[in-house]
N, C-alpha and C positions, 0 to 999 in steps of 0.2 A: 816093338815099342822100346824105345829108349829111356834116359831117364828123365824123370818128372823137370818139366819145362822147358826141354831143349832134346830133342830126337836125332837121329841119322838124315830124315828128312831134311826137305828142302825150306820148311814152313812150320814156326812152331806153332804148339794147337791149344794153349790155355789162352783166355782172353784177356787176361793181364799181360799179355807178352806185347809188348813194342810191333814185336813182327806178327801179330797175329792175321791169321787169315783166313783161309777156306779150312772148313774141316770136314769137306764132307757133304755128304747129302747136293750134290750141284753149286756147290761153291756158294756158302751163302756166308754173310758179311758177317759183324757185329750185330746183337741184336738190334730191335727196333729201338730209334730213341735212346741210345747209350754208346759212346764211342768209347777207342781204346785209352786205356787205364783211366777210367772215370771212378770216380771215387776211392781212391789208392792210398790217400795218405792222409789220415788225424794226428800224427805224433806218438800215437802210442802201440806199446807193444802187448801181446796176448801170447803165451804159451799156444804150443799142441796137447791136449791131453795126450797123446800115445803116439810115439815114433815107429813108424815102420818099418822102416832101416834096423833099429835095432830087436824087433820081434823075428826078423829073417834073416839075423846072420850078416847084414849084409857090413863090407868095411866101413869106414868110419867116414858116414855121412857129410859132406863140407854142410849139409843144411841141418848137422846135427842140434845146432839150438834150437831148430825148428819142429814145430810138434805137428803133426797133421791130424784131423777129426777122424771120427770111426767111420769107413766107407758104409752109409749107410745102404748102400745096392751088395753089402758081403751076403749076408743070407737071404737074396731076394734071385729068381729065375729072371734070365733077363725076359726083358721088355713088361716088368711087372711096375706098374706106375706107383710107385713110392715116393710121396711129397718129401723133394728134397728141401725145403724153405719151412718145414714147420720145425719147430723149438731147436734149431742150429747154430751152435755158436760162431761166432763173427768170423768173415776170415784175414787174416794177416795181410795188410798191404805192404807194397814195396820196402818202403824204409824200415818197416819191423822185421825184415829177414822174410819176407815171403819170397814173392815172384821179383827171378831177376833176370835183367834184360842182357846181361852180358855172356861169352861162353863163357861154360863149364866141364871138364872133365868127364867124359863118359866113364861109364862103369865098364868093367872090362866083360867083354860079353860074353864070357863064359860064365860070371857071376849069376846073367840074370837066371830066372827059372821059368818055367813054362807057365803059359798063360793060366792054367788049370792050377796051379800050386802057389803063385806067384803073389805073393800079399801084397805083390804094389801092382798088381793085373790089376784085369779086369774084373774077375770077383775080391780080390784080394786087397787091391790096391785101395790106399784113403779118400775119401771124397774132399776134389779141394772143391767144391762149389756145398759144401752143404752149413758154411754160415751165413747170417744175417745178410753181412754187407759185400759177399762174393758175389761174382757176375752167374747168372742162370747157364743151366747146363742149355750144350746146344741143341737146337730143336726140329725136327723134320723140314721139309720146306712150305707143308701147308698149313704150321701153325705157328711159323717165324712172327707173324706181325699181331699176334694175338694174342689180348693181357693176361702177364703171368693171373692162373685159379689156380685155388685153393680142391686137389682133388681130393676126392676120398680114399680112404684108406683101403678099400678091397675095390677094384673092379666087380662089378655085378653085370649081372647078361642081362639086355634091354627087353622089356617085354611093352609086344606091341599095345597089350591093354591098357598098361597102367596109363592113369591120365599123366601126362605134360607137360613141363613147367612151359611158363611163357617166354621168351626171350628176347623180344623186340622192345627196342626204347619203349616206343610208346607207352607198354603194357607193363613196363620192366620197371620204368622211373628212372633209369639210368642217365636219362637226359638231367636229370635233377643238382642244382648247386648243390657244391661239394658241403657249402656251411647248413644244407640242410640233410645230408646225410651224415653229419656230427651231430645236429639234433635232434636224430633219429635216434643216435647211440646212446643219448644223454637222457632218453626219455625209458632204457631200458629195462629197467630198475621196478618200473609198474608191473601191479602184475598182470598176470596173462589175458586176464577177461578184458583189461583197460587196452591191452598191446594188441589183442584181438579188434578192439572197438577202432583204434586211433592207427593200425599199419594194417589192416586187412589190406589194403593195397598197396601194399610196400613190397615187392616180389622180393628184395634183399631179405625178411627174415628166413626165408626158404634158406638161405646159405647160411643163416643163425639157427637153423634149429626153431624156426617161428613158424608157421603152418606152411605146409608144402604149395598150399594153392591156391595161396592167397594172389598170384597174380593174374588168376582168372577171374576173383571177386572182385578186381578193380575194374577190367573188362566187363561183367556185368553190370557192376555202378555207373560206367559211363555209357554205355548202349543204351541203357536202362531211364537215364536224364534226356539221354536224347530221343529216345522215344518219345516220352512223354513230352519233353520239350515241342517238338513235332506233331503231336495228337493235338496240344493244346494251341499249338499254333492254325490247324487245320480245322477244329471247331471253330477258334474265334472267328478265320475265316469265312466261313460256311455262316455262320450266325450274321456277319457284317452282309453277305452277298444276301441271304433269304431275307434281312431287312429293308434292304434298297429295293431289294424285289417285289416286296409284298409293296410297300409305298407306293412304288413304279406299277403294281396295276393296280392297285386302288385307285392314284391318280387319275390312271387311262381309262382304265372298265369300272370299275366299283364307285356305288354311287356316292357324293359325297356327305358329311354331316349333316340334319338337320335337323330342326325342329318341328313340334307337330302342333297345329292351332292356330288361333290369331294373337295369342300372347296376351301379358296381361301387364295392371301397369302403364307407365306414359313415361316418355324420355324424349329429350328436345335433340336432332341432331341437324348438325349443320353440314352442306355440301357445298365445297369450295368452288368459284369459278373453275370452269374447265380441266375439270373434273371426268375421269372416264370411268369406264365400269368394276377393272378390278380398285382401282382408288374408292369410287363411292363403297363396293364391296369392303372390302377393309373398314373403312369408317365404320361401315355400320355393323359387321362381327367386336371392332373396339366399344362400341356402345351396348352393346349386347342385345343387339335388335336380331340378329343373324345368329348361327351356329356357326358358319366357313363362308366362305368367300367366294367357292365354285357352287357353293348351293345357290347364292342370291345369283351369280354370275348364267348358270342356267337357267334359273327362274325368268332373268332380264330376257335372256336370249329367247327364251319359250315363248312371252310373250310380245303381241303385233305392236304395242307402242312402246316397249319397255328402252328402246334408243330414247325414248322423248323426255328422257326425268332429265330435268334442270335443276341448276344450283337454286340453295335456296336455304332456310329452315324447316324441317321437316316435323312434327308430330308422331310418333310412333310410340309401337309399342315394345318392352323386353319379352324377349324372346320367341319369336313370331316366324312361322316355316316362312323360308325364301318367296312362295309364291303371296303369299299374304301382301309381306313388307313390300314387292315390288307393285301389287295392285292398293294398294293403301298409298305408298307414296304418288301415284299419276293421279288418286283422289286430290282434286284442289283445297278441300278443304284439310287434308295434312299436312298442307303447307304454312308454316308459319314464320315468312318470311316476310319483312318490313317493307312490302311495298309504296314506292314515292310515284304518284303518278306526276304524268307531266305538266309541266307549267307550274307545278307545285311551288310556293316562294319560299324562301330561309323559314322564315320564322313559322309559317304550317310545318317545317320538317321536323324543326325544332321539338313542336307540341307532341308529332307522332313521336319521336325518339321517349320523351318524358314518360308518356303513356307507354310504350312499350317494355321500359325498363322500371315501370313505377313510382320515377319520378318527380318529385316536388316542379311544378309547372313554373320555367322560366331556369332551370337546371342546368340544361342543353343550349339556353339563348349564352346564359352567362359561360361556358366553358366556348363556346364559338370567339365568342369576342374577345377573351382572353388567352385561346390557344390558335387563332387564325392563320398566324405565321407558322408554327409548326406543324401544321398539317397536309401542309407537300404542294400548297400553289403554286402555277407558274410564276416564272420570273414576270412574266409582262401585264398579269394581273392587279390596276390598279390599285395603290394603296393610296390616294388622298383622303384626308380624313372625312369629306362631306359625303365620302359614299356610303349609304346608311348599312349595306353586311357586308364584307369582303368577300365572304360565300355566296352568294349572291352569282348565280351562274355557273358555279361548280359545286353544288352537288347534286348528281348527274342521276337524272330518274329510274330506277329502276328497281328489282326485288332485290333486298337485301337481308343478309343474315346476320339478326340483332339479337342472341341468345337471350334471356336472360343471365343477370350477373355481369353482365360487360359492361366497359365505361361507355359514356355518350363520344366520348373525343374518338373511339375505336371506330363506332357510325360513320362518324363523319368522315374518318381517316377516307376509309372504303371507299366516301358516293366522290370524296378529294380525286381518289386515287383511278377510279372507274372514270371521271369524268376528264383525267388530263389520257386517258388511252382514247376517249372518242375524241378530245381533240386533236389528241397525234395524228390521226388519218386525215386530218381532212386540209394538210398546211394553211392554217386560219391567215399568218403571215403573209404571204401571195395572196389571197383572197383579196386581203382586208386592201391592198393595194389596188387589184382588178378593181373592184367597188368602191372605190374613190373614200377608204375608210381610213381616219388616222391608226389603229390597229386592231390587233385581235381580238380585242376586248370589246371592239364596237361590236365585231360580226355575233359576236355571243349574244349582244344587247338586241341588235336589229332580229335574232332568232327569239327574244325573249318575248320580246314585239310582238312581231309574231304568234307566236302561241300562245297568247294573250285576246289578242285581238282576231284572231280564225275561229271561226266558229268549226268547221269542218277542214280535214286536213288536205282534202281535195283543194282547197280553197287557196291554201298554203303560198303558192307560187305567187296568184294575183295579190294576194295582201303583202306581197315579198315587194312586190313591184312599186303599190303603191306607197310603199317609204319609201324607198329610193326615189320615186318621182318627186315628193314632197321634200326631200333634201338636196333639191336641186336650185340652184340659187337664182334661174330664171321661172321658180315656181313663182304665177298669180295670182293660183289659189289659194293657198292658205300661206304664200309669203314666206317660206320655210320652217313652218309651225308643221307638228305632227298633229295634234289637236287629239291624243287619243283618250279616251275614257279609263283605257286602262291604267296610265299613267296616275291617275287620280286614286284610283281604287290602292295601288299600292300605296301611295302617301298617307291614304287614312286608312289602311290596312284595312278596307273592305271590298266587296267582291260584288256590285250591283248595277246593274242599267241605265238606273238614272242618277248621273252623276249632279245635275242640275243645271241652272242657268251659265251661259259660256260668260256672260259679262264677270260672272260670280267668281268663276273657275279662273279668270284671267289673273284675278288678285291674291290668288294662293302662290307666297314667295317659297319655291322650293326648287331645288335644280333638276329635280324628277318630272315637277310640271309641263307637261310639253302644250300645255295651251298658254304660257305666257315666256317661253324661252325656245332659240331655234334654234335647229337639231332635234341629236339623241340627248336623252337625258345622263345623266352622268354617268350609270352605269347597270344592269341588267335589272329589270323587275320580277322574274322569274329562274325558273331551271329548266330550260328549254330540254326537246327531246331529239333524238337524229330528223324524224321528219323540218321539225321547224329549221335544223340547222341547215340541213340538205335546200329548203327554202330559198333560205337566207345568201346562201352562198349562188343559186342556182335562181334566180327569181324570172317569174313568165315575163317575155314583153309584153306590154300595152301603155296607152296614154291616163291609166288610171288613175285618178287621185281619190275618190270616193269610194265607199263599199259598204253597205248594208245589208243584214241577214231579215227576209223578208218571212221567209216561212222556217219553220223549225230544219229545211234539210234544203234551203235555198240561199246563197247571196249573192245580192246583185252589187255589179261595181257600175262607178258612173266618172265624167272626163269633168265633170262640170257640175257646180253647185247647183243651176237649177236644175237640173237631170237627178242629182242628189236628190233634192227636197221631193221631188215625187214620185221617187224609193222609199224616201221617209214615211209618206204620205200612205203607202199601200203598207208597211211593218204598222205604222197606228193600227189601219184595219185588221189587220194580223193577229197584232196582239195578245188580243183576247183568247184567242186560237193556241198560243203556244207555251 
């Protein structure tokens, strides 16, 4: 070995040198992350404490101003790992006289001395790496790329008992921002129970002197959350699937809610047109007539007529087992729905709505006449004023549900609204053309006729016939006079047989009269029902103009007034009879 910085070699070997290179071990570079002369020069200069040159004698040093640190490997066997980086002072860069890149004068080699004596040897010689800011001494080749540690001061022999420290990022924290391993440091100051409580898992105090194993306790902490994280995730699971499950056979096998008895109490409920089983079921669990809604729903199904419940108002009772309510409701009389039968006129509906809802008699005429337009008439539904109800022909006979509490205008809305769906089927518009009528509003009128004037509905077709016959303009029977009794009855709003004498009847001026005006009268007498309309649209041939009901379940028609008179003639005898 030559002298410090410059050899006989071919390559010099300190790593401040310019030419530095291999030193050894397979030829390895600079260390990791540090190239040549990095960090060389602040400006300032630093003494050696102690020359070596001059402790051996040797001639007078050209790096005599230069002081070198105390070899800290002199009293150590080699290969005894002695941290060369703890409390070392700095070492000299370039321009304060350290490492210089140019030749130098060898020593003459007889000067040097033998490795073993030699105070700039190997045991003898200064350590230029044992300052601060020197380049690390060089290092095997399988721990070249791995960060300068902090070793300990004695080697110790491993024993396979002892526990462990941990040293993978994950467990380590080493993955950790650098500004919170400043906050680590900053919080040191606590004492040990707090430093215990807040870095148990911080495996860094292990190299502070902070419990050796604490980076196993961080390991535990997280296994430990995810456990339970995991448990608690696999109950809630299990909890959600046994709920859907248990649901899932009750719905299927288990039978469902109900009640026991015939209930007690009275409650009104209503069932909408068209209306099925789980819908009526609902309703009547919201009313509280039912417990569930598969209870009524089997009940219906168990029973032979339980298909046959119709809309309507119902009477019932709270809380009443499924089979009850569904045999209570096919009872007719818990039905309390506002039946209009047919032929029925305005103003009789009128009365029934009053009475239904409790009120003041003439209630129901007054909201008619003053909400008639709002109530959803056809457009071709006459409006001249001489027609005595505009309703009058729509509203349309049937059961209706008139709760208590509702207004009358809601009634009517319904028999409105029911009565323009039977007229949808039946295109009264084409009819009314087929039948030589000005429009739809006649065919409604000649149906009103109709069901006025039939005593029996079998009968229907031939009394269909005999209007049309008599509105025929080569009529010589009655001249195109309808000449009906019923006509009369609605003008004085009565309902009887003998209207009186015809001379009598001829001098009541009213456009309904149909014994002193030809045609139809202005506009419907009644609230006709499908049969009358079906009728009307559909009427029997024959050459009939006459028709009287002879016996209570008999009528006879006749082509000719005297063929008439003794039909008449045999109803006299009748009579008394019926």
């Amino acid at each position: 070995m030559t002298e410090y910085g410059r050899g006989s070699g071919s390559e010099p070997w300190h790593p401040e040198d310019p030419l530095y290179g291999d030193q050894g071990w397979g030829g390895h570079q600079a260390a990791h992350g540090q190239g040549q002369g990095q960090g060389q020069y602040d400006g300032r200069q630093q003494p050696y404490p102690q020359d070596p040159y001059a402790q051996q004698g040797y001639p007078q040093d050209p790096y005599a101003q230069q002081q070198y640190p105390q070899d800290p490997y002199q009293q150590q066997p080699y290969g005894t790992p002695q941290d060369p980086y703890a409390q070392q002072p700095r070492q000299p860069r370039y321009d304060e006289g350290g490492w210089d890149t140019g030749q130098h004068a060898a020593m003459p080699y007889g000067a040097q001395q033998p490795y073993g004596n030699d105070a700039g040897g190997y045991h003898g010689q200064a350590d230029h790496y044992g300052t601060p800011d020197a380049y690390p001494p060089p290092q095997p080749p399988g721990r070249r790329d791995q960060a300068p540690a902090q070793q300990p001061q004695q080697e110790q022999d491993w024993d396979p008992d002892a526990p462990q420290e941990e040293t993978h990022p994950f467990f380590t924290g080493a993955d950790e921002p650098a500004d919170d391993r400043e906050s680590g440091r900053r919080t040191r100051s606590r004492s040990r129970e707090d430093d215990l409580d807040d870095y148990d898992d911080d495996p860094r105090d292990s190299r502070r002197g902070g419990g050796e194993r604490r980076g196993k306790g961080k390991k535990k902490s997280r296994n430990g959350c995810a456990c339970l994280g995991v448990a608690a995730v696999l109950v809630g699971g299990l909890g959600v699937v046994g709920y859907f499950g248990y649901s899932y056979f009750q719905s299927q096998f288990g039978e469902a809610p109900d009640y026991s008895g015939s209930g007690t109490g009275s409650v009104e409920v209503e069932i909408p047109e068209g209306a099925y089983g789980n819908e009526i079921a609902n309703i009547l669990k919201k009313a509280g007539v039912v417990k569930s809604a598969d209870a009524f729903i089997s009940a219906q199904n168990g029973n032979p007529k339980g298909k046959s419940l119709q809309a309507g108002v119902y009477l019932l009772k709270k809380e009443m087992s499924a089979e009850s309510a569904v045999e209570l409701m096919l009872d007719p009389k818990s039905q309390n729905a506002l039946v209009i039968p047919e032929g029925t006129s305005a103003a009789g509906i009128y009365q029934k709505i009053d009475t239904r809802l409790g009120l003041k008699a003439g209630t129901t005429a007054e909201v008619a006449k003053t909400k008639a337009e709002s109530l959803g008439l056809p457009d071709w539904a006459d409006d001249d004023p001489k027609i005595k109800d505009p309703l009058e022909g729509f509203l349309f006979p049937a059961a209706y549900a008139v709760p208590k509490g509702s207004k009358p205008e809601d009634a009517l809305k319904k028999m409105v609204t029911r009565a323009n769906q039977e007229y949808g089927k039946l295109d009264l518009q084409e009819n009314a053309k087929k039948l030589n009528l000005k429009s739809p509003l006649d065919v409604i009128t000649v149906a009103s006729l109709v069901q006025k004037e039939g005593k029996y509905k079998h009968d229907f077709d031939k009394v269909a016939r005999v209007v049309y016959n008599r509105l025929k303009p080569n009529n010589t029977q009655t001249v195109g006079r309808l000449e009906f009794d019923s006509t009369i009855n609605y003008i004085r709003a009565e309902s009887t047989l003998d209207v009186g004498a015809v001379d009598d009847l001829r001098k009541i001026d009213d456009p309904y009269n149909t014994y002193s005006i030809k045609g139809l009268p202005l506009g419907p007498i009644s609230n006709p029902g499908a049969d009358a309309l079906h009728s009307a649209i559909n009427p029997a041939d024959g050459p009939w103009y006459y028709f009287v009901s002879v016996t209570e379940d008999k009528t006879v028609f006749a082509v000719t007034n005297e063929e008439h008179n003794r039909n008449r003639e045999k109803y006299e005898e009748n009579k008394g009879d019926q």
